[in-house]
C-alpha positions as CSV (number, residue, x, y, z in Angstrom):
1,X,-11.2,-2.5,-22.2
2,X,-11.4,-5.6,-20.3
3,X,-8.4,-5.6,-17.3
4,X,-7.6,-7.3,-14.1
5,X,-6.1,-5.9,-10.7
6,X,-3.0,-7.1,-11.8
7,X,-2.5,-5.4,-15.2
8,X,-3.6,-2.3,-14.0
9,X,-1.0,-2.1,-10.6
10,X,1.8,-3.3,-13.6
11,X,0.2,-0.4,-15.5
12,X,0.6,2.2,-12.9
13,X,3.8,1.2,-12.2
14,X,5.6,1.0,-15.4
15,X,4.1,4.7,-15.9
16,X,5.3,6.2,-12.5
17,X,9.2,4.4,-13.5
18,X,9.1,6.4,-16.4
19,X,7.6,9.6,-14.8
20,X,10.4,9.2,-12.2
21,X,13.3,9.0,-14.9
22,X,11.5,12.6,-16.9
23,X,11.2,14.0,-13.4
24,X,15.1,13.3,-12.7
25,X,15.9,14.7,-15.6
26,X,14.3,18.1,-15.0
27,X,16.9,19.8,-13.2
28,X,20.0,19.2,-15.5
29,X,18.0,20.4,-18.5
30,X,17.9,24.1,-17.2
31,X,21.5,24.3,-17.9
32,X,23.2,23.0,-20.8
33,X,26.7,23.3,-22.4
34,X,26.5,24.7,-26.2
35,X,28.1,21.1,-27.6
36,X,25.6,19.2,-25.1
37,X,22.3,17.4,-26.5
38,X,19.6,17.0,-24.0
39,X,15.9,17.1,-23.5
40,X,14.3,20.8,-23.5
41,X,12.4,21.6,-20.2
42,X,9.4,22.2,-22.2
43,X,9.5,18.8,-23.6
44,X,9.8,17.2,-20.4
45,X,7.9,18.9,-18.7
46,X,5.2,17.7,-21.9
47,X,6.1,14.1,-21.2
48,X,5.4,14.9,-17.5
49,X,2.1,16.3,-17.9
50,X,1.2,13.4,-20.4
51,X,2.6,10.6,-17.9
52,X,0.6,12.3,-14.5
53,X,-2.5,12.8,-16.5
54,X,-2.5,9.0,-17.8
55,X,-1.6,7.7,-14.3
56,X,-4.6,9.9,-13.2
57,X,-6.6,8.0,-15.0
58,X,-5.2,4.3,-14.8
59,X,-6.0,5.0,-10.8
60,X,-9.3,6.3,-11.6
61,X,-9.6,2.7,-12.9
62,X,-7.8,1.3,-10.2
63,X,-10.3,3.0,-8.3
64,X,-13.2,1.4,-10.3
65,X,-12.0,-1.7,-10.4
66,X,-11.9,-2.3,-6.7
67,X,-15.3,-1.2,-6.4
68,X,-17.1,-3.3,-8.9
69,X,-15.1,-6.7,-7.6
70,X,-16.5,-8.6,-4.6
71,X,-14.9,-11.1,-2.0
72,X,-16.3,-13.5,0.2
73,X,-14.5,-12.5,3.7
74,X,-15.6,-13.6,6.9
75,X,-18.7,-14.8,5.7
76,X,-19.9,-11.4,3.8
77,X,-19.1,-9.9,0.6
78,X,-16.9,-6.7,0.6
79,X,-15.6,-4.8,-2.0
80,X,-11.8,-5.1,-2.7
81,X,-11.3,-1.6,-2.2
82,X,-12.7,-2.2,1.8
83,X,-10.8,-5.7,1.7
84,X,-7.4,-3.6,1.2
85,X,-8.4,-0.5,3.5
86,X,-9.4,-3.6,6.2
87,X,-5.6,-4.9,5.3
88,X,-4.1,-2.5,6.9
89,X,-6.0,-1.9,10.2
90,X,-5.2,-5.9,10.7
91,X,-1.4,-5.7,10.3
92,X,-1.8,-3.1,12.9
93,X,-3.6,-4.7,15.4
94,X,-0.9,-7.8,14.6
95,X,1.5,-5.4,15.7
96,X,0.2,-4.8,19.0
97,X,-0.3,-8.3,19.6
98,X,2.6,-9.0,18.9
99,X,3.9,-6.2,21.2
100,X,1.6,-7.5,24.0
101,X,3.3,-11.0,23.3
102,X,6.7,-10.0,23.4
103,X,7.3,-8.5,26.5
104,X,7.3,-4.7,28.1
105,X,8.0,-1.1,25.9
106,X,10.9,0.5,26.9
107,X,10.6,4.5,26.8
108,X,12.7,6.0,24.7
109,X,16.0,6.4,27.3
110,X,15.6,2.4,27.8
111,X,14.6,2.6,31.1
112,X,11.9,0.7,32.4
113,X,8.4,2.3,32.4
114,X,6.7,-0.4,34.6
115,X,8.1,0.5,38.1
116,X,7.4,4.0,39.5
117,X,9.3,3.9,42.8
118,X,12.1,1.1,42.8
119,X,10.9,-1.7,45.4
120,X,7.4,-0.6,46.3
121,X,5.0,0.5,42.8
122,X,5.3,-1.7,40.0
123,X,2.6,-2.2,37.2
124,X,1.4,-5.9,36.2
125,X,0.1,-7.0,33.2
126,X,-3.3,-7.0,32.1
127,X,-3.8,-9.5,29.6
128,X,-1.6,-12.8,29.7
129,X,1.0,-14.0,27.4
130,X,-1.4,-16.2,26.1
131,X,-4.0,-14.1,25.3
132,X,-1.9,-12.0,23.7
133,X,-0.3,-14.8,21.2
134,X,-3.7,-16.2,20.8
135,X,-4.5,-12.3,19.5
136,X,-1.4,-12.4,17.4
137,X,-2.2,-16.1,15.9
138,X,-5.7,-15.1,14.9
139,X,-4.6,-11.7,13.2
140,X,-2.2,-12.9,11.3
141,X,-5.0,-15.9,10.1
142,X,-7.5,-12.6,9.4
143,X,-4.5,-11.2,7.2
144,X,-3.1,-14.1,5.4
145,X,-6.8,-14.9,4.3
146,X,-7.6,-11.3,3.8
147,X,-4.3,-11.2,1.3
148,X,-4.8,-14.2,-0.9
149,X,-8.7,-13.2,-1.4
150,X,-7.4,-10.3,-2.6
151,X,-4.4,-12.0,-4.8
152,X,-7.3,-13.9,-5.9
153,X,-9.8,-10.9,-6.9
154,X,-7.1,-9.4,-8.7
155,X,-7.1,-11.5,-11.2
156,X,-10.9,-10.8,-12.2
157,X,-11.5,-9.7,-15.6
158,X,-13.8,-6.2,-15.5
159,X,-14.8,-3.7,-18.4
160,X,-13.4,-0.5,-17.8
161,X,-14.8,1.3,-20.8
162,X,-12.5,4.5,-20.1
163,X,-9.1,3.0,-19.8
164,X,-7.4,3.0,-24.0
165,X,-5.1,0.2,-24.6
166,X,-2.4,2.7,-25.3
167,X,-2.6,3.6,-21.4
168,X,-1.6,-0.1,-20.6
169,X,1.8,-1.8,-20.6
């Protein structure tokens, strides 16, 4: 079957909803009044097994998918599986950035941790505010590029010959 990115994150999704509403249902069906009418725990626990078995295998394809599609980032082409990994190490390093840029950390009784002796020991920066926004500016360039090349691989038709069109919403 032919899918993109896109249809198979939809895919995964729609499936995990309606895991999640079985899965809530679990506990009440153990118990159940003689005029009440409810799902068996047998049967849902079925439709629970069916659901995490298919979802298994959509992010198999997930899996497979993100490996056979290329982007061009930086000047070198990386799979989209490494271009979402890489993702996340760049909103971190934004974050510290940003921290240089916005001033000292407070420990955690909001006391200042930059002066060890009122008056006479007091730690200075060692990286400006400048350099600091400069690091936040270009990180945040790395990630907004980073996130629409990989808007833009998502929508990439590939052949996934072991997804069925009954897995896909």
């Amino acid at each position: 079957m032919i899918l993109t990115g896109y249809k198979l994150i939809e895919s995964i999704k729609m499936k995990q909803i309606e895991l999640n509403s079985f899965r809530s249902q679990y506990e009440d069906s153990l118990y159940a009044f003689p005029d009440e009418e409810k799902m068996k725990p047998l049967e849902l626990l079925e439709k629970i097994n069916k659901l995490e078995i298919e979802i298994a295998l959509l992010q198999t394809g997930q899996s497979f998918y993100n490996m056979a599609v290329q982007i061009e980032f930086n000047g070198n082409y990386i799979h989209l599986q490494n271009a979402i990994n890489l993702l996340g190490g760049l909103t971190r390093q934004s974050q510290m950035w940003n921290q240089a840029a916005t001033g000292e950390k407070r420990n955690r009784y909001s006391l200042p941790t930059l002066i060890r002796k009122e008056g006479e020991i007091a730690a200075v920066p060692t990286i400006t505010k400048e350099q600091a926004l400069n690091g936040v500016k270009t990180a945040e360039k790395l990630i907004s590029s980073i996130r629409s090349h990989i808007a833009s691989a998502n929508t990439t038709p590939v052949e996934i010959k072991f997804i069925d069109q009954s897995l896909v919403s």
